[in-house]
C-alpha positions in Angstrom: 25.9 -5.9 -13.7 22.4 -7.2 -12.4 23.6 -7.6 -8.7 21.3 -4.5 -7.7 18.8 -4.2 -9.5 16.4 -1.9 -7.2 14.3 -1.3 -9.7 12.5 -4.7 -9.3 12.0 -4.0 -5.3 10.2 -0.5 -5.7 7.9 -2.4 -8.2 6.9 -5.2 -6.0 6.7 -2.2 -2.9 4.7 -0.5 -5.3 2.3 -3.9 -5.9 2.2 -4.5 -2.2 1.1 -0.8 -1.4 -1.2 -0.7 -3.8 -2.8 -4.3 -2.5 -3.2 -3.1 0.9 -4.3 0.2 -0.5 -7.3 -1.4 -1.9 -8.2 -4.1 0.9 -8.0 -0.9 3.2 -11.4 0.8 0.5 -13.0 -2.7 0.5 -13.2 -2.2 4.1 -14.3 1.2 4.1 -17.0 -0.6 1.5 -17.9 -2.8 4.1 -18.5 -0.6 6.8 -20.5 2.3 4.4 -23.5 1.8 6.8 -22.0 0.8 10.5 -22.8 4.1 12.5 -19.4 6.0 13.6 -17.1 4.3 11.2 -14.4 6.4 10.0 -12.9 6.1 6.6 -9.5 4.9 6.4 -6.6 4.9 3.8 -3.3 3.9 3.5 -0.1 6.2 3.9 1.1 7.3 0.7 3.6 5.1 -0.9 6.3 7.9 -1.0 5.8 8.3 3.3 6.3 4.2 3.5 8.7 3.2 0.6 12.4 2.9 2.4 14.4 2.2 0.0 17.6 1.9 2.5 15.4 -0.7 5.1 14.1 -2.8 2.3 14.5 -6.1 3.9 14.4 -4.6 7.7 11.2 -4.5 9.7 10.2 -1.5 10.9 8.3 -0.5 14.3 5.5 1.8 14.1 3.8 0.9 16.9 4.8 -0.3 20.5 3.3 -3.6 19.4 5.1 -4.6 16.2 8.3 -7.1 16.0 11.7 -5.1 16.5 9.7 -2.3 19.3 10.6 -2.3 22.8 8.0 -4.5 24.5 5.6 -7.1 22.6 7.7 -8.9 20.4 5.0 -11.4 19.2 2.7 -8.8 17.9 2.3 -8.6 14.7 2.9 -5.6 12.3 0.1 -3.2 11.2 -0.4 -1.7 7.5 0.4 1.9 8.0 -3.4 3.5 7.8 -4.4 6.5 8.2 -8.0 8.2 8.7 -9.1 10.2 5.3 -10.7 13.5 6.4 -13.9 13.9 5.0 -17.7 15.2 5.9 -19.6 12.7 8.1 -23.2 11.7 8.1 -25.5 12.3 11.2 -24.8 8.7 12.7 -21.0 9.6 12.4 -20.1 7.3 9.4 -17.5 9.7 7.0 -17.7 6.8 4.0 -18.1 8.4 0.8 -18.8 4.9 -1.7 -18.0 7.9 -4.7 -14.9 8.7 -3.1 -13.8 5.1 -2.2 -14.7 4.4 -6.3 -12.1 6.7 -7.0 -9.5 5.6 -4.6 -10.3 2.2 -5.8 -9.0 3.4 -9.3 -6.3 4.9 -8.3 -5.1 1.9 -6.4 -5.8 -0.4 -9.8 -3.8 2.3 -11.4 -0.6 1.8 -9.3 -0.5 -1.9 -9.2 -0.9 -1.4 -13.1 2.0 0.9 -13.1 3.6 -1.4 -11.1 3.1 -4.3 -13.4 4.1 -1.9 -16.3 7.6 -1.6 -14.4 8.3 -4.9 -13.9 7.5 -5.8 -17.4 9.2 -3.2 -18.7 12.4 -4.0 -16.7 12.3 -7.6 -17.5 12.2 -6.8 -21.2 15.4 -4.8 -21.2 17.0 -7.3 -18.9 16.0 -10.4 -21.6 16.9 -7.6 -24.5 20.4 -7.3 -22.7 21.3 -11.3 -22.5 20.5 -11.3 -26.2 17.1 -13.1 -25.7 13.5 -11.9 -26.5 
């Protein structure tokens, strides 16, 4: 009965992206005023969720474990640059944009708790416990 319970994977995938979602803004943050930074965001979570290579490492780059090559590199979080308007010194960091990314990232790792929580009540609901 409880030997696959996916549910609890896409939650903690879910946690995990939105982590790296928000230490990606908290760099963009960072780098509001370095002249030519370009902001940067995570891939969405439906692009990097894999539900079928869950536990399998996967090769984006020629650097990261399992690629031909460097074997002793290690993996990258899948980022990608957010289009946007730059400023004259070349810097495209909006800190009003990166506010609302940061909420949005809060909001998934909520959801994410939500789901777990969620789950684990129907699971202690189901063994008769509260």
């Amino acid at each position: 009965m409880f030997e696959k319970l996916t549910i609890f994977a896409k939650a903690n995938h879910l946690a995990l992206h939105a982590a790296a979602r928000q230490s990606v803004i908290a760099q963009n943050v960072a780098n509001a005023d370095t002249p030519g930074y370009r902001a940067r965001d995570v891939a969405s979570f439906s692009e990097t969720y894999r539900p079928d290579q869950a536990d399998q490492m996967r090769a984006t780059r020629t650097g990261h474990f399992g690629a031909p090559g460097d074997a002793t590199a290690k993996p990258e979080i899948d980022t990608v640059y957010r289009p946007g308007a730059t400023s004259p010194n070349g810097n495209s960091v909006s800190l009003e944009t990166e506010m609302m990314m940061a909420a949005e990232a809060k909001r998934d790792h909520d959801m994410a708790l939500a789901v777990y929580k969620s789950t684990l009540g129907i699971m202690r609901s189901s063994l008769g416990r509260r």
